[in-house]
mmCIF file of the N, C-alpha and C atoms, coordinates in Angstrom:
data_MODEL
# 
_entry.id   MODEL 
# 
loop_
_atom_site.group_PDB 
_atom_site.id 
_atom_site.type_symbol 
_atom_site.label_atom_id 
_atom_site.label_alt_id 
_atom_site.label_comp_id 
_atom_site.label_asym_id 
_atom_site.label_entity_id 
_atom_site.label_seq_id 
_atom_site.pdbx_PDB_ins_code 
_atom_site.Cartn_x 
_atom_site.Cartn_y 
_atom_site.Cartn_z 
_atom_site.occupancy 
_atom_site.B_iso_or_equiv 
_atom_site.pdbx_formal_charge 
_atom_site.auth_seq_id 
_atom_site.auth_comp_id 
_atom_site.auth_asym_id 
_atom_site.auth_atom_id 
_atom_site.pdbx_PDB_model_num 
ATOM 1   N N  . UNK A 1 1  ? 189.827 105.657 165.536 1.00 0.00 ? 1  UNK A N  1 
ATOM 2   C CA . UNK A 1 1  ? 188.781 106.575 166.017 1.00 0.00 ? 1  UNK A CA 1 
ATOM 3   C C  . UNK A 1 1  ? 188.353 107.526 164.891 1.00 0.00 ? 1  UNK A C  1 
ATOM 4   N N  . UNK A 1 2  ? 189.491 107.936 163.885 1.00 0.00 ? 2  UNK A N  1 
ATOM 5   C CA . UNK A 1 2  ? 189.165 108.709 162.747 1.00 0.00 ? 2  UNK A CA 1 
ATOM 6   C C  . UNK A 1 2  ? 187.917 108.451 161.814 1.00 0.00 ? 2  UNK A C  1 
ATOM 7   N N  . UNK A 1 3  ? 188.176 107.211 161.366 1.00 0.00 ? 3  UNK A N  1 
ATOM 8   C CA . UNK A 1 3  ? 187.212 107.038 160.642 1.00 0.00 ? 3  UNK A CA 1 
ATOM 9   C C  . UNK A 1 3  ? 185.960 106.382 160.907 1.00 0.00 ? 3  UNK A C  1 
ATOM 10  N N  . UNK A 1 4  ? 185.722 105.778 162.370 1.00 0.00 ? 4  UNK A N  1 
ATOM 11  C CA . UNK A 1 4  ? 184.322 105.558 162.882 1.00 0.00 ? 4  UNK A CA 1 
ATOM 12  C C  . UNK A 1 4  ? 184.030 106.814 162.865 1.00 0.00 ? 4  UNK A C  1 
ATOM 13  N N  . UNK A 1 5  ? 184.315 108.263 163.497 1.00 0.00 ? 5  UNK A N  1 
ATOM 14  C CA . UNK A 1 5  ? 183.683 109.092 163.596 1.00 0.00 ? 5  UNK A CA 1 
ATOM 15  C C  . UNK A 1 5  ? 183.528 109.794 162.373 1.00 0.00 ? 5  UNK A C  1 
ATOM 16  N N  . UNK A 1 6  ? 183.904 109.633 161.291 1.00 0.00 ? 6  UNK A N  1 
ATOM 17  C CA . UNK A 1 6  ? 183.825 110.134 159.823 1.00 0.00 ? 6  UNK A CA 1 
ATOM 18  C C  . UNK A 1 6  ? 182.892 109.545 159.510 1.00 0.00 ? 6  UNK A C  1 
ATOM 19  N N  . UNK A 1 7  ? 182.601 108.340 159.883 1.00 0.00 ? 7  UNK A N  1 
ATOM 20  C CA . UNK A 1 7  ? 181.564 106.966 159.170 1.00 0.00 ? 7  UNK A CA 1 
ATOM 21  C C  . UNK A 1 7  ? 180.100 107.525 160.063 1.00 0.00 ? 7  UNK A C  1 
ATOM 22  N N  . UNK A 1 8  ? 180.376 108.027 161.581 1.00 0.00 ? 8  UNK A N  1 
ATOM 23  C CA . UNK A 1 8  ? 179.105 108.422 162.288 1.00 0.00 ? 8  UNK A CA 1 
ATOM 24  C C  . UNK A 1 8  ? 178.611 109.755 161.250 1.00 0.00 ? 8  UNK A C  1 
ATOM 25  N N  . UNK A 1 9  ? 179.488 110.220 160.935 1.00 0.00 ? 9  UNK A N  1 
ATOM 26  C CA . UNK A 1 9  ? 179.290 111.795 160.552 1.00 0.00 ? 9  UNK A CA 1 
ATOM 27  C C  . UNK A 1 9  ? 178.106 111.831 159.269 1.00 0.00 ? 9  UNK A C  1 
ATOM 28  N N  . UNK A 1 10 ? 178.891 110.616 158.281 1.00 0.00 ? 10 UNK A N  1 
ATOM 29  C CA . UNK A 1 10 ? 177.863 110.168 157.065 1.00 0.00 ? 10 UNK A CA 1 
ATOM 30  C C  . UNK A 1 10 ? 176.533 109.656 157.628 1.00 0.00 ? 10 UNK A C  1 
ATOM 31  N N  . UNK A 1 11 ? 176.283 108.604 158.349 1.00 0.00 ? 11 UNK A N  1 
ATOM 32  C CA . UNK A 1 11 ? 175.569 108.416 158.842 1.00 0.00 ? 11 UNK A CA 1 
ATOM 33  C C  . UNK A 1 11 ? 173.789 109.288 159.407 1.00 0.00 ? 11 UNK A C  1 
ATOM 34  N N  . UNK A 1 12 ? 174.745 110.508 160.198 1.00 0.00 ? 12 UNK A N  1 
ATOM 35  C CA . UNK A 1 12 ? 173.930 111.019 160.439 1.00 0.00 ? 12 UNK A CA 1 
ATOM 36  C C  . UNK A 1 12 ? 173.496 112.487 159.863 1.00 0.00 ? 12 UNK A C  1 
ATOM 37  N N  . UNK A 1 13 ? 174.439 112.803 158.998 1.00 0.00 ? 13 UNK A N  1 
ATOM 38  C CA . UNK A 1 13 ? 174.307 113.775 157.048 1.00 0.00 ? 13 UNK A CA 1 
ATOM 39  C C  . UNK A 1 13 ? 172.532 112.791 156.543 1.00 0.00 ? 13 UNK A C  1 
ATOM 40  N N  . UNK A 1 14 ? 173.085 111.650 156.624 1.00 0.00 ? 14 UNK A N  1 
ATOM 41  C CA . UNK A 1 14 ? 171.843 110.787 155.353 1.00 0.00 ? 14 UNK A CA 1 
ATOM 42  C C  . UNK A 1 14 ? 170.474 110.585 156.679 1.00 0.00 ? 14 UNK A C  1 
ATOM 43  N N  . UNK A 1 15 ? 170.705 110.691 157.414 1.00 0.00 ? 15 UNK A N  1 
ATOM 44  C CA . UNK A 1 15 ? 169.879 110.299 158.071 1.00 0.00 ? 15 UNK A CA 1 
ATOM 45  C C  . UNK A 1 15 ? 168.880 112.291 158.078 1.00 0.00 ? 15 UNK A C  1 
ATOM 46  N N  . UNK A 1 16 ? 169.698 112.762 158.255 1.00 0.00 ? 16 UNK A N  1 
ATOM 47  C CA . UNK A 1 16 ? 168.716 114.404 158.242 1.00 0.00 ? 16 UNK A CA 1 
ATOM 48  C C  . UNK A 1 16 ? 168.375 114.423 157.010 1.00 0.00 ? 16 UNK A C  1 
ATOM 49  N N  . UNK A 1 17 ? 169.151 114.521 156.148 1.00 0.00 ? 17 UNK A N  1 
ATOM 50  C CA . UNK A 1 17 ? 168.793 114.509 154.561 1.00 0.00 ? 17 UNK A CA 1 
ATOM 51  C C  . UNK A 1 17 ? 167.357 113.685 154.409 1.00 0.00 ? 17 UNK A C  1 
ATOM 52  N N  . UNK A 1 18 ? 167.170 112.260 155.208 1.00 0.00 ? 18 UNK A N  1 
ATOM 53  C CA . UNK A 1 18 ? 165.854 111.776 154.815 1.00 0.00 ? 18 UNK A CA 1 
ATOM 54  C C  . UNK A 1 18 ? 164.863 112.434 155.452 1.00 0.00 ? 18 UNK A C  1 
ATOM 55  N N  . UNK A 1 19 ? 165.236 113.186 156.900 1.00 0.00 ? 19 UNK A N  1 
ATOM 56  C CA . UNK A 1 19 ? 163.998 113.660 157.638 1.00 0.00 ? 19 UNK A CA 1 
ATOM 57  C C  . UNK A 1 19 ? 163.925 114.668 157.087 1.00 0.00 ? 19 UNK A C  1 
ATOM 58  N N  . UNK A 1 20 ? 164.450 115.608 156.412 1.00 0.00 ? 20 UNK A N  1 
ATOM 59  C CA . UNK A 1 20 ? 164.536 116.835 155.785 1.00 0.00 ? 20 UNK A CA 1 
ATOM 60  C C  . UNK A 1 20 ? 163.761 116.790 154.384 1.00 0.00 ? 20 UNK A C  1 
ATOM 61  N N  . UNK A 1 21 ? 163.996 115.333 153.903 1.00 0.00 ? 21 UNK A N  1 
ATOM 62  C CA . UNK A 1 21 ? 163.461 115.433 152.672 1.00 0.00 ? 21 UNK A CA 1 
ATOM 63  C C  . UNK A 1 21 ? 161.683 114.456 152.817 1.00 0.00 ? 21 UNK A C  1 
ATOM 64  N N  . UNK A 1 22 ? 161.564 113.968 154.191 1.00 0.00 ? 22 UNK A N  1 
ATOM 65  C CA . UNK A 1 22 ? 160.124 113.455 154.665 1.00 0.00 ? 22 UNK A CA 1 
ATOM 66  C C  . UNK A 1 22 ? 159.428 114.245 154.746 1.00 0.00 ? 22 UNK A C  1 
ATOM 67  N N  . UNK A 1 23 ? 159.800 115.319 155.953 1.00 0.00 ? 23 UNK A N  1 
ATOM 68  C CA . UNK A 1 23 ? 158.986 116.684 156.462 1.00 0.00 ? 23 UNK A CA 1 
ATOM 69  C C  . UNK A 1 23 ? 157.911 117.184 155.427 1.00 0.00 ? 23 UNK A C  1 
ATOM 70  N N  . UNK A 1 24 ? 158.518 117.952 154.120 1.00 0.00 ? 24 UNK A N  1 
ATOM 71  C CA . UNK A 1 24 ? 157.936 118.541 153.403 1.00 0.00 ? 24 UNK A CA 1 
ATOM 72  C C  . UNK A 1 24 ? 157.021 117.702 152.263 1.00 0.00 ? 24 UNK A C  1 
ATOM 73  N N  . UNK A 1 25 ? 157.086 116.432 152.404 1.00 0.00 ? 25 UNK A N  1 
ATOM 74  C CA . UNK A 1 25 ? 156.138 115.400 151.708 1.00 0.00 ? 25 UNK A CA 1 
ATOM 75  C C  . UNK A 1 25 ? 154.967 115.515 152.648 1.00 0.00 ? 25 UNK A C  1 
ATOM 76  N N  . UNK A 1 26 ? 155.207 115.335 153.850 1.00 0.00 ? 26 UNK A N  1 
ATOM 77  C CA . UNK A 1 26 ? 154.189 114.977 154.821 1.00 0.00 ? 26 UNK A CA 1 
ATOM 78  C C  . UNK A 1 26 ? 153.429 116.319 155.253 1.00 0.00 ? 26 UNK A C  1 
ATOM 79  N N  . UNK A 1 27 ? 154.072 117.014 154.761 1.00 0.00 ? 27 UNK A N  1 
ATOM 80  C CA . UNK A 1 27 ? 153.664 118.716 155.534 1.00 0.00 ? 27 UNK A CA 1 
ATOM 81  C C  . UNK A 1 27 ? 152.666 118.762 153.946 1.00 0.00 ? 27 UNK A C  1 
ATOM 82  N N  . UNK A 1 28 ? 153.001 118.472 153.000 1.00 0.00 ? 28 UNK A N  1 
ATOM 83  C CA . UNK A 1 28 ? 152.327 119.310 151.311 1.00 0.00 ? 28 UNK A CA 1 
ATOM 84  C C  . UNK A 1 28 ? 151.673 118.066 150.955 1.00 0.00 ? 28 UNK A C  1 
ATOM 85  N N  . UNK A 1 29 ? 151.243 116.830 151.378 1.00 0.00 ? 29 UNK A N  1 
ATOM 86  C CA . UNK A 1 29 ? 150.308 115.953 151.028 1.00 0.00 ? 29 UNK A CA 1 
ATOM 87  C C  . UNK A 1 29 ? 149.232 116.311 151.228 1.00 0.00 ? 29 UNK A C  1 
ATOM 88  N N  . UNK A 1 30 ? 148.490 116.954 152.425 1.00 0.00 ? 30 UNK A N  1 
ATOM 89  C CA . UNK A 1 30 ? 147.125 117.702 152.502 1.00 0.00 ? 30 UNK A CA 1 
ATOM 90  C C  . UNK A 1 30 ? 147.044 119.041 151.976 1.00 0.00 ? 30 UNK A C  1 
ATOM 91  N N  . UNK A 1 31 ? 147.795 119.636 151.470 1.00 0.00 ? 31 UNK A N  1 
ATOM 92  C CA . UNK A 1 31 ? 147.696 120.738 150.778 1.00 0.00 ? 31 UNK A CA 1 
ATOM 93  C C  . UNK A 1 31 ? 147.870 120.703 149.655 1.00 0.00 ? 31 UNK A C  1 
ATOM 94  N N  . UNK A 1 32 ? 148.311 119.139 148.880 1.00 0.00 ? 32 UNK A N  1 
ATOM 95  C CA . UNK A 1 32 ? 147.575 119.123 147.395 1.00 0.00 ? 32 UNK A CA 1 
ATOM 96  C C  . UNK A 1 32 ? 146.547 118.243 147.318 1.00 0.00 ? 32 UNK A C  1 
ATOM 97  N N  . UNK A 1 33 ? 146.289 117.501 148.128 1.00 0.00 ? 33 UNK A N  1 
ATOM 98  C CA . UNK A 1 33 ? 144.852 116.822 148.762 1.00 0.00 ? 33 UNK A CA 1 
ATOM 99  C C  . UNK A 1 33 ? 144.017 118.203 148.176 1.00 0.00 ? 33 UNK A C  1 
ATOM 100 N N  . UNK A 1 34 ? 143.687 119.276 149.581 1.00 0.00 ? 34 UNK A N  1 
ATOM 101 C CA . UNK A 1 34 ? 143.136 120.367 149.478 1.00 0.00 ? 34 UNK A CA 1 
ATOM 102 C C  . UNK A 1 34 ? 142.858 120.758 147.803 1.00 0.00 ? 34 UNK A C  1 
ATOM 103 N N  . UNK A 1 35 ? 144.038 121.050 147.115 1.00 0.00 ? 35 UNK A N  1 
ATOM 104 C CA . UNK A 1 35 ? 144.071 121.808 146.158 1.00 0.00 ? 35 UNK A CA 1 
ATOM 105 C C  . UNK A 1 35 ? 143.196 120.784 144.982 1.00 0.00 ? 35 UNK A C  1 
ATOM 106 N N  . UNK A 1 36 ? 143.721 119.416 144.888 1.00 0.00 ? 36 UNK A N  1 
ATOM 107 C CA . UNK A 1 36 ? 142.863 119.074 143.806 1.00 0.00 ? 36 UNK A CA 1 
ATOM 108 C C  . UNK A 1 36 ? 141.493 118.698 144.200 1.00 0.00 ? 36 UNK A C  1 
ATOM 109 N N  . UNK A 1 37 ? 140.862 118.663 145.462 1.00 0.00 ? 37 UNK A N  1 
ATOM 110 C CA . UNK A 1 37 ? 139.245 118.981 145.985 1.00 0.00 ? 37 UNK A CA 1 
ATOM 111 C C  . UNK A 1 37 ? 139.257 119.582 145.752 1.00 0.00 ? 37 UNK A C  1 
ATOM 112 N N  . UNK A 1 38 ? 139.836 121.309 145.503 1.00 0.00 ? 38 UNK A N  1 
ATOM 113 C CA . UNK A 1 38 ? 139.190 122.734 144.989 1.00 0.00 ? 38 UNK A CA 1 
ATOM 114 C C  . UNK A 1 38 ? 139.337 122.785 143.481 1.00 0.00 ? 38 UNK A C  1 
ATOM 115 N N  . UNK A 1 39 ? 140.315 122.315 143.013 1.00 0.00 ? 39 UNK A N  1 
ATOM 116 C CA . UNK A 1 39 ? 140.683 122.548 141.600 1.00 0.00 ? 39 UNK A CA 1 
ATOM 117 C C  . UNK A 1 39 ? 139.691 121.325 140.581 1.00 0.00 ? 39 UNK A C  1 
ATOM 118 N N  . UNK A 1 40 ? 139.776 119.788 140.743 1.00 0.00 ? 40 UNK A N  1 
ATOM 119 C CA . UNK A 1 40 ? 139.432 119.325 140.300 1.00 0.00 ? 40 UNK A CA 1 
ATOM 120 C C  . UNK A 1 40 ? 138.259 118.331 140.363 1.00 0.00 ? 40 UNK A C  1 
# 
């Protein structure tokens, strides 16, 4: 039981880590969209 639930634990560490590290791609893609229509 130890280490399935150690193995769930990694699991779901990498799994936030990707939504954590999606969010702010998807949130700042139209806001450098935006920026290089104003800038360039």
């Amino acid at each position: 039981r130890s280490p399935l639930r150690s193995n769930n634990s990694i699991e779901l560490s990498m799994i936030v880590c990707v939504i954590a590290s999606t969010i702010p791609g998807i949130s700042m893609n139209p806001i450098i969209a935006i920026a290089q229509d104003t800038l360039f």
